[in-house]
N, CA, C and O of each residue as an XYZ file, in Angstrom:
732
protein
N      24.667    -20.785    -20.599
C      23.695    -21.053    -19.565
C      22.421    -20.282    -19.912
O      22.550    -19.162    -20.406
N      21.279    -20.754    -19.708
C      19.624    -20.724    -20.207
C      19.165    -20.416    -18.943
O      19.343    -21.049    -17.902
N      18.337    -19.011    -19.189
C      17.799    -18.904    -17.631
C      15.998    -19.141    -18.235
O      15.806    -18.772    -19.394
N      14.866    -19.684    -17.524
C      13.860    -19.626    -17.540
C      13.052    -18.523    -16.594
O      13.747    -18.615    -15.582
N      12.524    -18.015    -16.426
C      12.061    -16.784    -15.863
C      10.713    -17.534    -15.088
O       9.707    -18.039    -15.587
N      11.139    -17.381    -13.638
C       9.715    -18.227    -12.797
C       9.211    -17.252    -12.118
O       9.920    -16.557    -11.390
N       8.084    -17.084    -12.239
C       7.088    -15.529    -11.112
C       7.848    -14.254    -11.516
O       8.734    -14.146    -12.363
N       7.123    -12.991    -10.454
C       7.200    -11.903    -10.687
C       8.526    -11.736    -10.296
O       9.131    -12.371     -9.432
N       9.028    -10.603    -11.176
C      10.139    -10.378    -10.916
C      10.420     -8.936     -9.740
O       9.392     -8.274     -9.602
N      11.423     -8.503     -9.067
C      11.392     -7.845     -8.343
C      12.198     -6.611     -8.342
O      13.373     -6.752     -8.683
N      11.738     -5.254     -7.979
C      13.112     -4.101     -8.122
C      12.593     -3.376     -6.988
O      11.506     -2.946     -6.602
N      14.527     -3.430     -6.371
C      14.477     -2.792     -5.420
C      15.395     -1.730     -5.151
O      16.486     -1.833     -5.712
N      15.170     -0.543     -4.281
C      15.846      0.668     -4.740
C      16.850      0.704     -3.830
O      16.631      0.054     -2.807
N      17.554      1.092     -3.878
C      19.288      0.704     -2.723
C      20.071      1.508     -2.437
O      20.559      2.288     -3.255
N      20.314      1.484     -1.364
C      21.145      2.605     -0.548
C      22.433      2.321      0.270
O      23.086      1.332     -0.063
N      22.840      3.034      1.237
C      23.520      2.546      2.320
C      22.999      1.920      3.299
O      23.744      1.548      4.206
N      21.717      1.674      3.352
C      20.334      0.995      4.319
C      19.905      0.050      3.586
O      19.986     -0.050      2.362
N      19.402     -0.718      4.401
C      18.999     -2.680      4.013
C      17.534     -2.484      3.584
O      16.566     -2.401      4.339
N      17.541     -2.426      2.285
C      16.295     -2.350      1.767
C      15.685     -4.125      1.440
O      16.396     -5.019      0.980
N      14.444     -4.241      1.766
C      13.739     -6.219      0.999
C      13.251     -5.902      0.773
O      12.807     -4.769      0.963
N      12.800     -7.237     -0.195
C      11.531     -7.648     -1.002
C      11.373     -9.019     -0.720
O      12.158     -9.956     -0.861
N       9.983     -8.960     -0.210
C       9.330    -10.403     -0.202
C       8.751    -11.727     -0.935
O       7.624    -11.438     -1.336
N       8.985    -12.696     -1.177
C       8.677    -13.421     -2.243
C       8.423    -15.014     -1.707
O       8.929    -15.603     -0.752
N       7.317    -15.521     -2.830
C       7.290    -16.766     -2.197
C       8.490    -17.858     -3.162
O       9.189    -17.450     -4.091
N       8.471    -18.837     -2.795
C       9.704    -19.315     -3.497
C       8.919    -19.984     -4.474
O       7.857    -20.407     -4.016
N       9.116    -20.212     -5.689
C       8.707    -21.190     -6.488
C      10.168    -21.885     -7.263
O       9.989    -23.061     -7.580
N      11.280    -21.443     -7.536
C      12.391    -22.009     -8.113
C      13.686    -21.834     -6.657
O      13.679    -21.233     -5.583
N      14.711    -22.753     -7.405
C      15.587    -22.995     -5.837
C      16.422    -21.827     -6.582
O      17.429    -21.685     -5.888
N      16.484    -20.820     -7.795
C      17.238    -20.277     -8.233
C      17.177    -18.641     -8.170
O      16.294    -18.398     -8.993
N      17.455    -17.863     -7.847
C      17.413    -16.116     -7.681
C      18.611    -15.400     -8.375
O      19.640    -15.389     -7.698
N      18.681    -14.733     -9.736
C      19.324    -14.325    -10.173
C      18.982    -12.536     -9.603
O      17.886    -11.995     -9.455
N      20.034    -12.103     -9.438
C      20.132    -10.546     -8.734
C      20.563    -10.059     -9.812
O      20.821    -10.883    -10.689
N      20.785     -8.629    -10.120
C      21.832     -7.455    -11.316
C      20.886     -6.275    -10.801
O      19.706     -5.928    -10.855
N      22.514     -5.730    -10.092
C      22.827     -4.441     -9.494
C      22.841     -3.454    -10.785
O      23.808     -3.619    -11.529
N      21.814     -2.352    -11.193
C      22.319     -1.512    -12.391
C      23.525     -0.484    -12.053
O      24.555     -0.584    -12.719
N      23.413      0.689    -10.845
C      24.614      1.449    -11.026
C      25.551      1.111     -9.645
O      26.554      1.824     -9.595
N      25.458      0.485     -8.906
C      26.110      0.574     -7.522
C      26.720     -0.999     -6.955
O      25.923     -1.853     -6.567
N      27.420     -1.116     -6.960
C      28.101     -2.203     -6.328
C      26.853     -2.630     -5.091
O      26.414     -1.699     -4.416
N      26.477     -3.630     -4.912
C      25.463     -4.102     -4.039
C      25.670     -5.356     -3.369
O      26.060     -6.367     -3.954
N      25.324     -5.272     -1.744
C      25.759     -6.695     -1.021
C      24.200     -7.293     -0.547
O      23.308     -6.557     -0.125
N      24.097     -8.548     -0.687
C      22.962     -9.093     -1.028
C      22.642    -10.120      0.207
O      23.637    -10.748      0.571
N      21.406    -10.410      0.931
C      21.391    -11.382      1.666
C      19.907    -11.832      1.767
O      18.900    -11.155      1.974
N      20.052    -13.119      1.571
C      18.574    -13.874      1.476
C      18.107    -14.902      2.829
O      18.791    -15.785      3.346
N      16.891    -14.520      3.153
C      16.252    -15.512      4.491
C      14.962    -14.608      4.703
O      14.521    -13.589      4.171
N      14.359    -15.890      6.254
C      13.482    -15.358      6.319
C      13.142    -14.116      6.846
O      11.922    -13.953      6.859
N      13.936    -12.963      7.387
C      13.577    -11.885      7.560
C      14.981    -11.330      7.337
O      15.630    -10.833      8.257
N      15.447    -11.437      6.032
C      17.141    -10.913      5.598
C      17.456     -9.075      5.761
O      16.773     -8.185      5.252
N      18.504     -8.934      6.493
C      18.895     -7.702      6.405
C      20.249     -7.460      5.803
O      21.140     -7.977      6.477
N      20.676     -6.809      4.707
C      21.842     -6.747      3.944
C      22.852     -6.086      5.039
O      22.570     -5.318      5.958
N      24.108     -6.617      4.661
C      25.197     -6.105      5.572
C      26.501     -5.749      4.531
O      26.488     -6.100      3.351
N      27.377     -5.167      5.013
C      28.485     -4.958      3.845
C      29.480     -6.408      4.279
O      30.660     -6.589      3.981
N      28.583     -7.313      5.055
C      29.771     -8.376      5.039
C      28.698     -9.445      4.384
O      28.974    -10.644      4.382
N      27.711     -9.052      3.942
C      27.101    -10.402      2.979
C      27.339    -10.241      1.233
O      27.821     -9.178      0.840
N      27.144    -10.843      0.666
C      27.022    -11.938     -0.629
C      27.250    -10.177     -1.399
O      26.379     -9.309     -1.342
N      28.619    -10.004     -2.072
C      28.823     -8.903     -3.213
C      29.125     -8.885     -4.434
O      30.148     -9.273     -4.998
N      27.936     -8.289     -4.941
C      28.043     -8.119     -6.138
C      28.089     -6.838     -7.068
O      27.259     -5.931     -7.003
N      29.215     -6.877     -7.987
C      29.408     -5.479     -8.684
C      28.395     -5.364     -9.185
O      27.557     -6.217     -9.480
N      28.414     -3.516     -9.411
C      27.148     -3.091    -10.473
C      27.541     -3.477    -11.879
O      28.673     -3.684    -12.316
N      26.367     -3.530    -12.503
C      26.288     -4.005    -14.157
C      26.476     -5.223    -14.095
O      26.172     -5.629    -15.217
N      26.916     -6.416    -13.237
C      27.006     -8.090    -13.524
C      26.171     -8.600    -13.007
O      25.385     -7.731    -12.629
N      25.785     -9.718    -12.698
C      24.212    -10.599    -12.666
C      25.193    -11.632    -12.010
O      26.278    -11.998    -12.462
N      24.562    -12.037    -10.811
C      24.838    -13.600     -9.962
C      23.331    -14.599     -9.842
O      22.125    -14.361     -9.786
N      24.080    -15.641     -9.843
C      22.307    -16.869     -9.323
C      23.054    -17.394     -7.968
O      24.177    -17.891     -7.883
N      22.079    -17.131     -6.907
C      21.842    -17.528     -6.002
C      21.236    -19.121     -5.378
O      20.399    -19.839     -5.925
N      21.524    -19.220     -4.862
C      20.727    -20.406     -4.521
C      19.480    -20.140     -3.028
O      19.598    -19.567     -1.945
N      18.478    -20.800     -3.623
C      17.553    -20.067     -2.757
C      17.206    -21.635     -1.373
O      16.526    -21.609     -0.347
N      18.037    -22.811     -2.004
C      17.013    -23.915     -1.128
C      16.095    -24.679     -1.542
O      15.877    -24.957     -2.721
N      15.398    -25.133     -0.424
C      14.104    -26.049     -1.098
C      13.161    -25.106     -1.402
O      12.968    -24.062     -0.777
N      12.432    -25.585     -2.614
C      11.044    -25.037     -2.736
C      10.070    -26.133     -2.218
O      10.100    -27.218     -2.799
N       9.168    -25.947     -1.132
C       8.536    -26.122     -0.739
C       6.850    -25.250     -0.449
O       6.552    -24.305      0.281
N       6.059    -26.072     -1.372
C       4.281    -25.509     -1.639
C       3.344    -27.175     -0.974
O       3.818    -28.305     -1.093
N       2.093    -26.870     -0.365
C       1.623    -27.472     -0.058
C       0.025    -27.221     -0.025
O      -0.313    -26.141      0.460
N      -1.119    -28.184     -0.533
C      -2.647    -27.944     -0.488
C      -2.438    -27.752      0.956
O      -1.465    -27.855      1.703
N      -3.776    -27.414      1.109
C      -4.466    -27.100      2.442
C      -5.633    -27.761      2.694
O      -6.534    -27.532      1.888
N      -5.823    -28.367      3.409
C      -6.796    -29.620      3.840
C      -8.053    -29.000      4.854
O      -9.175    -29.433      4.592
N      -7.932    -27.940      6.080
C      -8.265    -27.385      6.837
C      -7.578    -26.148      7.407
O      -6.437    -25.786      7.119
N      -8.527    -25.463      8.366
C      -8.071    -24.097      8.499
C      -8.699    -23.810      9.897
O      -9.926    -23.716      9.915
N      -7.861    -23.621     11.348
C      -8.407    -23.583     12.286
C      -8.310    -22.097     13.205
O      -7.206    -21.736     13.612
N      -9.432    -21.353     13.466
C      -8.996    -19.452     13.913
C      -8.463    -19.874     15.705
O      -8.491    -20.798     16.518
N      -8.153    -18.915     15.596
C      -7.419    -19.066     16.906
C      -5.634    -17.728     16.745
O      -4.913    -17.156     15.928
N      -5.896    -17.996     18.491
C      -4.316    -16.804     18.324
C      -3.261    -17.472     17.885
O      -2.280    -16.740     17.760
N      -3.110    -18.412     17.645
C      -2.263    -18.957     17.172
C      -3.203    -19.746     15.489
O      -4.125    -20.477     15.852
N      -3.101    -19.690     14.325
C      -3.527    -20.469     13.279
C      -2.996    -21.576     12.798
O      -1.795    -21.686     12.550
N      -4.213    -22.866     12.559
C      -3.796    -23.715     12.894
C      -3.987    -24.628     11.214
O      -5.090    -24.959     10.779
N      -3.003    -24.826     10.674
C      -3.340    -25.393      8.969
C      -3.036    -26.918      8.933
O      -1.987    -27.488      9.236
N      -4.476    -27.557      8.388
C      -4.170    -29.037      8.547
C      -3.866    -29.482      6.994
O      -4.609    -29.081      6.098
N      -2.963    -30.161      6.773
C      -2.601    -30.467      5.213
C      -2.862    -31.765      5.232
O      -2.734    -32.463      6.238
N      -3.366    -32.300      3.770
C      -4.085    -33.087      2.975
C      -3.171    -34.436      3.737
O      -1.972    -34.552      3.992
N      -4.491    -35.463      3.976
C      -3.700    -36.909      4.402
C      -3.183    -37.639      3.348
O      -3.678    -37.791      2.231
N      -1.690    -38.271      3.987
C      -0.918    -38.886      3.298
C      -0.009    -38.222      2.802
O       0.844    -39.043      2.464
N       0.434    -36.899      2.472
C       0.921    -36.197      1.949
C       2.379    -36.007      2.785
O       3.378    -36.181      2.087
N       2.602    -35.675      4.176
C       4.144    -35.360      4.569
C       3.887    -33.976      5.203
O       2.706    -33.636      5.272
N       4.579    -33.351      5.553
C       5.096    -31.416      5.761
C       6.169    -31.194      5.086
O       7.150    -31.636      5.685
N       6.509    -30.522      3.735
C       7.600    -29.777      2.622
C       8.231    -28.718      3.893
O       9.437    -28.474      3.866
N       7.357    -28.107      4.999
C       7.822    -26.748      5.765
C       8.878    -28.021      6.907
O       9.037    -29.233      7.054
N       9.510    -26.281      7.654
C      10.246    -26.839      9.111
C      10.026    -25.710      9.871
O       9.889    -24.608      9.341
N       9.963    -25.935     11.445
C       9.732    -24.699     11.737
C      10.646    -23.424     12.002
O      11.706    -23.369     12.624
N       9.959    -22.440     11.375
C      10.507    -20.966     11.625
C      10.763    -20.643     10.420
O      11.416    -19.634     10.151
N      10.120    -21.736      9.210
C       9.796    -21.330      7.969
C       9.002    -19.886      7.675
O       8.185    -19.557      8.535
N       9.143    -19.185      6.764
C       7.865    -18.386      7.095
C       7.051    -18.551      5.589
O       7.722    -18.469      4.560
N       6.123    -18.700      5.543
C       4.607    -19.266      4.793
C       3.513    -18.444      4.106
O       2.897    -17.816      4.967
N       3.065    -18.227      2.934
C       2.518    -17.789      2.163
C       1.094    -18.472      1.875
O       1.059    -19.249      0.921
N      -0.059    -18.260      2.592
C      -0.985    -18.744      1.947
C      -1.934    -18.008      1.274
O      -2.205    -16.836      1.538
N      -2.520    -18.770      0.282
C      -3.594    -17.991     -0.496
C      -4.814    -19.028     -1.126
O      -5.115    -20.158     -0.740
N      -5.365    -18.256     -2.180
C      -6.709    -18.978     -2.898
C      -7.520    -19.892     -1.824
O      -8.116    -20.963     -1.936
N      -7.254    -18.892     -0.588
C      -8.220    -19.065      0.709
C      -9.609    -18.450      0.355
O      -9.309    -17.330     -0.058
N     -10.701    -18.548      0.304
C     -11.940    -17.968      0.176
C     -12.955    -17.867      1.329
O     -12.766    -18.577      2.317
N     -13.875    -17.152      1.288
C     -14.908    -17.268      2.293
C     -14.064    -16.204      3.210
O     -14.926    -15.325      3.225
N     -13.158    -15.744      3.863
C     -12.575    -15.003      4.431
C     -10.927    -14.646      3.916
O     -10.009    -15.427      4.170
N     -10.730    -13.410      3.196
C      -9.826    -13.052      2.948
C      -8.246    -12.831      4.348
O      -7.101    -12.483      4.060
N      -8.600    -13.062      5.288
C      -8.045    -12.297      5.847
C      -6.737    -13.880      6.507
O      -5.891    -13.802      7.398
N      -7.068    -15.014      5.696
C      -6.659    -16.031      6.225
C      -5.584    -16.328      5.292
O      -4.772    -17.175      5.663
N      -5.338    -15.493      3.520
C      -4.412    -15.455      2.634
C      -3.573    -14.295      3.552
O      -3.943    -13.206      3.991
N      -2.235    -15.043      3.648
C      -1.319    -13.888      4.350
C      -0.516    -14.392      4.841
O      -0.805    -15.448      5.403
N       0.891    -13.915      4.890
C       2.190    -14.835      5.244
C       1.922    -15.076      7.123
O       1.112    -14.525      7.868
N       2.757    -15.901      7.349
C       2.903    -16.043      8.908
C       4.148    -17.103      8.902
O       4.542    -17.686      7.892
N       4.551    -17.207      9.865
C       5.855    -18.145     10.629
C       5.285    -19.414     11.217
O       4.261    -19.667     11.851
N       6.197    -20.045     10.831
C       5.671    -21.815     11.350
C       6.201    -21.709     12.778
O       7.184    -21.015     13.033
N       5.633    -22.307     13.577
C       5.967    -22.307     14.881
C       6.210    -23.819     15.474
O       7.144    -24.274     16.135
N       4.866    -24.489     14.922
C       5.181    -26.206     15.306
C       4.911    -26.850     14.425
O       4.256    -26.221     13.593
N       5.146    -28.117     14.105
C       4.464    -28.787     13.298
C       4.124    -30.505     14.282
O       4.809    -31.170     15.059
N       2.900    -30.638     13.778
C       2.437    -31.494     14.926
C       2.377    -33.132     13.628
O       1.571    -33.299     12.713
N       3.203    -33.796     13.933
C       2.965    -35.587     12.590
C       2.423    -36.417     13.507
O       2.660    -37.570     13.145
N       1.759    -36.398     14.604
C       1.409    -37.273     15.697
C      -0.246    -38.078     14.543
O      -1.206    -37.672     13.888
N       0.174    -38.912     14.819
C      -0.904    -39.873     13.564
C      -2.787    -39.827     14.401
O      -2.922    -40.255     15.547
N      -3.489    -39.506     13.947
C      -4.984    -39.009     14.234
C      -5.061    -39.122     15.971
O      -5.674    -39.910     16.690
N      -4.131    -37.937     16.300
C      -4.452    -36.917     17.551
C      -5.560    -36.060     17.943
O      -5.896    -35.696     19.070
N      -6.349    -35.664     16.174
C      -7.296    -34.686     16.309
C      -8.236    -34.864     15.545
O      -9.132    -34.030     15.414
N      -8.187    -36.229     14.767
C      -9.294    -36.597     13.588
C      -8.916    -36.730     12.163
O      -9.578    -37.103     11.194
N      -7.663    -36.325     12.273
C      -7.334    -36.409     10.919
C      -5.772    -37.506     11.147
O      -5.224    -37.898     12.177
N      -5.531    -37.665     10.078
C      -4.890    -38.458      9.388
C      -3.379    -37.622      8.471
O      -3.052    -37.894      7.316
N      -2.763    -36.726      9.269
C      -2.454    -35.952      8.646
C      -1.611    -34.915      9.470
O      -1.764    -34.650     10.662
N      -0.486    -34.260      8.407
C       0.110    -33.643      9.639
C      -0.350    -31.747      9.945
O      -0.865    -31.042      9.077
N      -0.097    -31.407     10.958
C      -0.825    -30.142     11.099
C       0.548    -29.085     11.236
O       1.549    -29.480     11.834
N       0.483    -27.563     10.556
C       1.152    -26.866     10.989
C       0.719    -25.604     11.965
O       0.159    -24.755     11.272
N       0.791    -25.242     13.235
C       0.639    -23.513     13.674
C       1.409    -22.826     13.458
O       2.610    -23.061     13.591
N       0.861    -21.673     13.021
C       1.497    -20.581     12.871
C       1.461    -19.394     13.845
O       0.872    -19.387     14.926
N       2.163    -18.406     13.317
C       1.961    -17.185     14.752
C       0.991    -16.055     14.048
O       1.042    -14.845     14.270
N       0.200    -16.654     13.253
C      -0.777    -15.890     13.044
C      -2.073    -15.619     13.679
O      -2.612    -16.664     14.042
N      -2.879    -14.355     13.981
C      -3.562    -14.220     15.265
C      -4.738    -13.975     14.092
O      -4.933    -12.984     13.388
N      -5.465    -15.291     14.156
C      -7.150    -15.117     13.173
C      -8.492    -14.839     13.978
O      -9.645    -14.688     13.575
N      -7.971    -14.826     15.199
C      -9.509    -14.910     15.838
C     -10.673    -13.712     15.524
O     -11.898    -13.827     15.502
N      -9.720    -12.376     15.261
C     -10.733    -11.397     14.897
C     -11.463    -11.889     13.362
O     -12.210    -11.033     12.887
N     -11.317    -13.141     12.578
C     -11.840    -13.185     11.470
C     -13.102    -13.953     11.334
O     -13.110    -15.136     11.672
N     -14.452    -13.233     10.744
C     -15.524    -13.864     11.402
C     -15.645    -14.762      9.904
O     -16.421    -15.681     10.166
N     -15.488    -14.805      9.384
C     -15.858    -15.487      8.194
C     -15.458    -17.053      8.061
O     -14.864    -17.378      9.089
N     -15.558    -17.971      7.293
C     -15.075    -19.588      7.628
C     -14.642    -19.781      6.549
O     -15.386    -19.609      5.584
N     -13.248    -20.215      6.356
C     -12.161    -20.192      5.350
C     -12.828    -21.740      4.498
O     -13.322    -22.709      5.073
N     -12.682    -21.598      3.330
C     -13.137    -22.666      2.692
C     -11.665    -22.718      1.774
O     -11.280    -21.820      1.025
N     -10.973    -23.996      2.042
C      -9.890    -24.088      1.429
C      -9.621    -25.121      0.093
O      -8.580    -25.719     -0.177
N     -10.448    -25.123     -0.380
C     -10.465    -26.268     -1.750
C      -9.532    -25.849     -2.530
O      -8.811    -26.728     -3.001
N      -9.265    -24.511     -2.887
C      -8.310    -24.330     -3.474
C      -6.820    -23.417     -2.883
O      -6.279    -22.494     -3.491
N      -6.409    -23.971     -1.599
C      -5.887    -22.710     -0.648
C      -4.553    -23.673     -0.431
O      -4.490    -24.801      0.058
N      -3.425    -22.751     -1.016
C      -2.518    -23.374     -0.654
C      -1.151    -22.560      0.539
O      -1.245    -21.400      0.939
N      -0.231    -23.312      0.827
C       0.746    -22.544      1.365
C       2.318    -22.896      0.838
O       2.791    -24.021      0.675
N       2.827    -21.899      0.672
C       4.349    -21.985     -0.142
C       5.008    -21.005      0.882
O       4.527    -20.049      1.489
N       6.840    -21.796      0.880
C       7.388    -21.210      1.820
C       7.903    -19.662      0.960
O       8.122    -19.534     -0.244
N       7.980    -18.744      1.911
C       8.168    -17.569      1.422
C       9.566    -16.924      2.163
O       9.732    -17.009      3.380
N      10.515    -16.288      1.279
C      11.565    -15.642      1.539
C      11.736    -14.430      1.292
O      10.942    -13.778      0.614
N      13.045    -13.849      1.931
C      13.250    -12.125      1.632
C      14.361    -12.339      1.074
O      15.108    -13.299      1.267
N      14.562    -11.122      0.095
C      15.877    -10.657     -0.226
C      16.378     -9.600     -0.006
O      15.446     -8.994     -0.535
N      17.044     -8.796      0.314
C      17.435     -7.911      0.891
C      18.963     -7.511      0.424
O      19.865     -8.344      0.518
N      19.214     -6.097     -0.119
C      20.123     -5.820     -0.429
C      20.831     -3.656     -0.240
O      20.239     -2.643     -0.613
N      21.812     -3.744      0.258
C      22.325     -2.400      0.257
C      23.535     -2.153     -0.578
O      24.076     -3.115     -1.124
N      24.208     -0.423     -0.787
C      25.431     -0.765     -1.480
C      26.480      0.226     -0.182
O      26.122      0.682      0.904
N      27.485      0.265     -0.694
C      28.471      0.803      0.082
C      28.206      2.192     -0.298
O      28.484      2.893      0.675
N      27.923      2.678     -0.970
C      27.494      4.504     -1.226
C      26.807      4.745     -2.418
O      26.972      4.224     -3.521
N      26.097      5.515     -2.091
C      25.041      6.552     -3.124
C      23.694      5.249     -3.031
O      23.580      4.339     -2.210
N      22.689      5.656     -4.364
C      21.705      5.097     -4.717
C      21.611      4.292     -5.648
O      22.097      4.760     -6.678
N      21.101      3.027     -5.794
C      20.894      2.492     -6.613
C      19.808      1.259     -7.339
O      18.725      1.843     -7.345
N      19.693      0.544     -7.648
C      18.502     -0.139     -8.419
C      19.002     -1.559     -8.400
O      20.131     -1.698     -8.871
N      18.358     -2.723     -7.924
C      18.888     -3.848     -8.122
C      17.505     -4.599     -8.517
O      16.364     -4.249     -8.216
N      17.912     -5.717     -9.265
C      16.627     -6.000    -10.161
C      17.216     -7.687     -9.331
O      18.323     -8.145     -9.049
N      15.815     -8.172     -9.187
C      15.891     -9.596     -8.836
C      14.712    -10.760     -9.130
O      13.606    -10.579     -8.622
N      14.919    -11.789     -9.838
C      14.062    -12.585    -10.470
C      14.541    -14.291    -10.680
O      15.310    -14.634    -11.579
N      13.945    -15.242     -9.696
C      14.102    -16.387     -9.540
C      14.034    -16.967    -11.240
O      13.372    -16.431    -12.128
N      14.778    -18.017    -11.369
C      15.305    -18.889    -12.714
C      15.003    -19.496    -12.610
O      14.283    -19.644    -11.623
N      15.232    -20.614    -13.590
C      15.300    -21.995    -14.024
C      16.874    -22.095    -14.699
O      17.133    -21.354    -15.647
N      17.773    -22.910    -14.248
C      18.944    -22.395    -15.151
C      19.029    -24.091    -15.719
O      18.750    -25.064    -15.020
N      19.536    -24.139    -17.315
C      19.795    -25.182    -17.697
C      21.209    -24.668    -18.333
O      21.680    -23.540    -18.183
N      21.757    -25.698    -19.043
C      23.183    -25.578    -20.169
C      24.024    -25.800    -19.052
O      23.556    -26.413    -18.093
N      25.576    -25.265    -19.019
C      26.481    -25.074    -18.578
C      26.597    -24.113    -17.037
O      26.400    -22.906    -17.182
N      26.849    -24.522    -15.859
C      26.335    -23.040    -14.843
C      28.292    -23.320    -14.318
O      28.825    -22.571    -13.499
């Protein structure tokens, strides 16, 4: 089995406490390897490791399955206590709600690249002028005075991983795949 190596990879330091790391998804694949400590592993959108989730010995390597990968352009960008992202017509919604969401290569105001939680998603066909479906989030933009110019601004769903061990300290290294050959 052939692993391909997709985005940054991640290390996280591990204890008897539920340590994460945040990531956006780009592959449906997450290979974990615990270096000295037996480690129990749990992935979602706000994952907390338990000694009754996903175990794996120290020194061996597991692939996970992470789900859909789901990324989407950004069409519009509306401030408000609630933020409101209109995606490109014709296109669909990849998200569902209570996804939680990664946007970036937002410009004109930085403060509009930044994860948040899907709350609704509205497919009601030109309700508001567009042609297209809209997502809110529980992100609170109104303090942002600047006007998001999104030509190149996208949003990808984003996950945690989260992992502890049953005693002492230890190091767990984690980095989404591509797996081909034999699994």
């Amino acid at each position: 089995m052939a692993h391909q190596p997709v985005g940054d990879s991640l290390t996280l330091t591990t204890g008897t406490g539920s340590t994460r790391a945040q990531f956006t998804v780009q592959s449906d694949t997450l290979r974990v390897v615990p270096m000295s400590q037996n480690v129990h592993v749990a992935i979602g959108t706000t994952a907390t490791a338990t000694t009754s989730d996903y175990f794996v010995p120290a020194g061996t390597s597991a692939t996970l399955n992470l789900g859909r990968v789901s990324s989407m352009g950004i069409a519009a960008i509306t401030k408000g206590t609630a933020t409101i992202i209109d995606l490109p017509e014709g296109t669909g919604c990849p998200f569902v709600v209570d996804d939680v969401i990664t946007t970036s290569g937002i410009t004109g105001e930085t403060g509009f690249n930044t994860t948040a939680k899907v709350v609704s998603i509205d497919s009601s066909a030109n309700t508001y002028g567009y042609h297209s479906e809209r997502i809110t989030t529980d992100h609170d933009s109104r303090a942002l005075s600047g006007t998001p110019v999104t030509t190149a601004g996208q949003a990808r769903r984003t996950l945690t991983v989260a992992a502890r061990t049953d005693s002492g300290a230890g190091k767990l290294y984690a980095q989404q795949v591509q797996v081909s050959g034999d699994s």
